[in-house]
C-alpha positions as a Markdown table, in Angstrom:
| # | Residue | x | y | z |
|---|---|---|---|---|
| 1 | Unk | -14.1 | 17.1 | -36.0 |
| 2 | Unk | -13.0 | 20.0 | -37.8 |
| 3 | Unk | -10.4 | 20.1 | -40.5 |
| 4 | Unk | -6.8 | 20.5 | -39.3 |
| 5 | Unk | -7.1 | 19.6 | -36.2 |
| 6 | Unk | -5.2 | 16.5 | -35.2 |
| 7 | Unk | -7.7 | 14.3 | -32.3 |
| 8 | Unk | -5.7 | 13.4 | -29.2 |
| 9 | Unk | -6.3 | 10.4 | -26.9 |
| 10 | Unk | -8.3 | 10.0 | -24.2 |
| 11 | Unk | -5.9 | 10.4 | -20.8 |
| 12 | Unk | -8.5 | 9.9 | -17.5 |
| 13 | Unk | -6.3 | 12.0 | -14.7 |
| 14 | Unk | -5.3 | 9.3 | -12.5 |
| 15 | Unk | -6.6 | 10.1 | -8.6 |
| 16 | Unk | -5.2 | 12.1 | -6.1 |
| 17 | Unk | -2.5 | 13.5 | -8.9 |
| 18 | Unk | -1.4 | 16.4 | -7.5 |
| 19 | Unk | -1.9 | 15.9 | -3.8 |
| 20 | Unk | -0.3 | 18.4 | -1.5 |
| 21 | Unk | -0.7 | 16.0 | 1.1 |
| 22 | Unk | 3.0 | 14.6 | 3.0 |
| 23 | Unk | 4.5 | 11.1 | 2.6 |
| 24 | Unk | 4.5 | 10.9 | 5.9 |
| 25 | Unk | 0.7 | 12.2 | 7.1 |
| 26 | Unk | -0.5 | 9.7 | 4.5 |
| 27 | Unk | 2.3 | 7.2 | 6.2 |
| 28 | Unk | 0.8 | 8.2 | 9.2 |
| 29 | Unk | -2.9 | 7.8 | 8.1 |
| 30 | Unk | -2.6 | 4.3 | 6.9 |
| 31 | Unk | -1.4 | 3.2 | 10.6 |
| 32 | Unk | -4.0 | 4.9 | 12.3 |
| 33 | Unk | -6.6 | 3.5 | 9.9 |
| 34 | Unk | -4.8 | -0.2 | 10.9 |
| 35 | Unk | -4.7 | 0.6 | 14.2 |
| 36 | Unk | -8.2 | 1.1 | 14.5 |
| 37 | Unk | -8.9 | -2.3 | 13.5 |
| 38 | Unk | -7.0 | -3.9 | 15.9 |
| 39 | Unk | -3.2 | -4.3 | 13.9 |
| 40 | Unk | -0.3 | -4.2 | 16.7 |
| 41 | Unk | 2.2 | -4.3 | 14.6 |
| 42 | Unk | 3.7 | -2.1 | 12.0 |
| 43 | Unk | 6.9 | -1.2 | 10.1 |
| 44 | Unk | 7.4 | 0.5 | 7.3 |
| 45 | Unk | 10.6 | -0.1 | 4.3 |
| 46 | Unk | 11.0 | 3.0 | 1.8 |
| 47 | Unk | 13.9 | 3.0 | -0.9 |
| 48 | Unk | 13.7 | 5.0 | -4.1 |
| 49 | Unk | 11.8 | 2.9 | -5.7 |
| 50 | Unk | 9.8 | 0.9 | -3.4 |
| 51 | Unk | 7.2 | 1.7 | -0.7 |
| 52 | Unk | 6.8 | -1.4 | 1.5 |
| 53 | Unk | 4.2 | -2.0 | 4.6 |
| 54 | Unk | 4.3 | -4.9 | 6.7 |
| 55 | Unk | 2.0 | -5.3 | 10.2 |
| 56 | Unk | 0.6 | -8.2 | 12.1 |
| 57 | Unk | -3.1 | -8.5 | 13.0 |
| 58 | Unk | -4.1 | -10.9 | 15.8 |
| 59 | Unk | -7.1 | -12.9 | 14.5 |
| 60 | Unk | -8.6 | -16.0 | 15.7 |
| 61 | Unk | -6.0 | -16.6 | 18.1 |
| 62 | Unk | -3.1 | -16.0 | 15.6 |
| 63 | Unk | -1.1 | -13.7 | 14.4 |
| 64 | Unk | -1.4 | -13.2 | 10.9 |
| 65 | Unk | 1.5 | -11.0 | 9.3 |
| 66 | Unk | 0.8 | -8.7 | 5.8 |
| 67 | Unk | 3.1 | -7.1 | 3.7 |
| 68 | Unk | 2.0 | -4.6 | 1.2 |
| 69 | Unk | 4.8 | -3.2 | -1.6 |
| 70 | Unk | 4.3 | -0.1 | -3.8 |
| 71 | Unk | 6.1 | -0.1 | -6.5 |
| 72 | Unk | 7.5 | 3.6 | -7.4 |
| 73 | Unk | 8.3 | 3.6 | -11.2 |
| 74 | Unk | 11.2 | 5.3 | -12.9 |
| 75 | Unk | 9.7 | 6.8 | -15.7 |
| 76 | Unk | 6.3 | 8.0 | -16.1 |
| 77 | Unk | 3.4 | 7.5 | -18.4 |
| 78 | Unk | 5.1 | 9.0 | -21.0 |
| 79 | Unk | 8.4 | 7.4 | -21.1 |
| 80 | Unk | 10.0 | 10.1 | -19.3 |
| 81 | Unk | 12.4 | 9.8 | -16.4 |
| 82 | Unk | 10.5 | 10.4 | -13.0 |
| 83 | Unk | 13.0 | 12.7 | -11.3 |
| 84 | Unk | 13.5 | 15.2 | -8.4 |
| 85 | Unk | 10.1 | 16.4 | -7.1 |
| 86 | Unk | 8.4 | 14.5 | -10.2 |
| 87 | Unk | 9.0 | 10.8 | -8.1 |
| 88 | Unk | 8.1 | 12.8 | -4.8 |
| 89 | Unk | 4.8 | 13.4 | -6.1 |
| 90 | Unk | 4.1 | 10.0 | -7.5 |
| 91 | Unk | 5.4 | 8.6 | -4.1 |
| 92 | Unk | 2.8 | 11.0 | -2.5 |
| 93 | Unk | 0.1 | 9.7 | -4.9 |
| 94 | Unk | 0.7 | 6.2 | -4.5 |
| 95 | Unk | 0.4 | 6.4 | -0.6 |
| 96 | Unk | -3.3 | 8.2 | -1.1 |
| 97 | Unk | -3.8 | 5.4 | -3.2 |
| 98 | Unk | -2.9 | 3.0 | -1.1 |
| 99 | Unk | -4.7 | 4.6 | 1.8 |
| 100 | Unk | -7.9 | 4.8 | 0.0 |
| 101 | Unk | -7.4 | 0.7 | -1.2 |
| 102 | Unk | -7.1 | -0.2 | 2.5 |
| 103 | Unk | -9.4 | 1.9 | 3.4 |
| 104 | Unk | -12.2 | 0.2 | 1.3 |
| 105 | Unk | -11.0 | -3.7 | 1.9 |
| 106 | Unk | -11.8 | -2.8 | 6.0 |
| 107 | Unk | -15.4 | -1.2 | 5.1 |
| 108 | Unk | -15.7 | -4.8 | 3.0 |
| 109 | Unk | -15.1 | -6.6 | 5.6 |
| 110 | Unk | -16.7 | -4.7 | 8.4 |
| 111 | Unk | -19.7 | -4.6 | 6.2 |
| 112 | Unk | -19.6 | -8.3 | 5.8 |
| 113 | Unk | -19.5 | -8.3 | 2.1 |
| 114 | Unk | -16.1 | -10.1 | 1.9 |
| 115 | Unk | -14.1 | -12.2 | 4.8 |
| 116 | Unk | -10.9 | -10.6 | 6.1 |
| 117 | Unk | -9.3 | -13.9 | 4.7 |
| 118 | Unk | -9.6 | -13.6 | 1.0 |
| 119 | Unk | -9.4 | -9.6 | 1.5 |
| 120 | Unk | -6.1 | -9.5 | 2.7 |
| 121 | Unk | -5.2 | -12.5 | 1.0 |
| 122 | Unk | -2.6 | -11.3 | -1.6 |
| 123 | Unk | -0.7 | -10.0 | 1.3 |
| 124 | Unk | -0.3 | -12.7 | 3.6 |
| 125 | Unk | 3.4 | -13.4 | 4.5 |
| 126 | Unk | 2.8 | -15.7 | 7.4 |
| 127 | Unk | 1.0 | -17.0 | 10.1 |
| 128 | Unk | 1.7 | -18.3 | 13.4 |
| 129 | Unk | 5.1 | -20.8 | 13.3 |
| 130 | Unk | 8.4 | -19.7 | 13.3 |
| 131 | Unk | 10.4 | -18.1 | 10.1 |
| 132 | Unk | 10.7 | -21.0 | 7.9 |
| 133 | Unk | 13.4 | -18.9 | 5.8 |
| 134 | Unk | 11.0 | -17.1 | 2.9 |
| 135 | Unk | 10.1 | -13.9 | 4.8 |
| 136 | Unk | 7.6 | -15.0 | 7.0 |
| 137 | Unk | 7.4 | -13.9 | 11.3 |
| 138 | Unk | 6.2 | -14.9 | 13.7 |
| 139 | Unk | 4.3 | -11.4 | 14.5 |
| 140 | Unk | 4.5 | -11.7 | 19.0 |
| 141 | Unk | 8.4 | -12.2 | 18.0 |
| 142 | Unk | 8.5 | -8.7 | 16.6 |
| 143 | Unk | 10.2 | -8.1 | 12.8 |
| 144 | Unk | 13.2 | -9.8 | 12.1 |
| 145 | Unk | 15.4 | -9.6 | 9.1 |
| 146 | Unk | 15.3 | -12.9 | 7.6 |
């Protein structure tokens, strides 16, 4: 280290910062991808601050319905307030992101290294039966609001 100079920390960029890529091609993207593997089912939720996916998959004679929420924060690493086209980029971010994580749970499973089960797991909302009043569809009954 030389004399004088003061030694800043180590910030790793975080992926895809900086993406050019659309809300709503990565929006897109993640449907397609779910579609693919055999989801019927999708809606999407966006608010300022949250990002939320929900679909129904069909397996082994049910319906199982997922919901997936991003989080979009308010300030950003720094402390500062995320703002104008500063929140429209972490929005765009966080979609690659979460493109990419579903992305690699499917090759898990399809690669037999994990069952869908305990991939998908975390984002169970239901299965099968009726609503029983915390947020969970029946999937062949469509989306209703609870």
């Amino acid at each position: 280290m030389r004399e004088g100079r003061a030694v800043s920390a180590y910030q790793a960029r975080r992926h895809y910062e900086g993406t050019v890529v659309a809300e709503s091609k990565s929006l897109l993207d993640i449907e397609y991808l779910l579609r693919l593997h055999g989801v019927q089912t999708v809606r999407w939720t966006t608010g300022v601050d949250l990002i939320r996916i929900e679909f129904a998959w069909p397996y082994q004679g049910q319906d199982l319905a997922f919901r997936i929420d991003l989080a979009v924060p308010a300030k950003d690493r720094a402390g500062y307030d995320l703002m104008g086209q500063k929140r429209d980029q972490e929005r765009r971010r966080l979609l690659r992101v979460l493109l990419n994580h579903i992305k690699a749970k499917l090759v898990a499973v399809e690669d037999g290294l994990v069952d869908l089960e305990r991939e998908f797991l975390p984002y169970l909302i239901g299965k099968g039966g009726p609503d029983d009043g915390r947020g969970t569809h029946r999937a062949s009954e469509g989306w209703q609001s609870a």
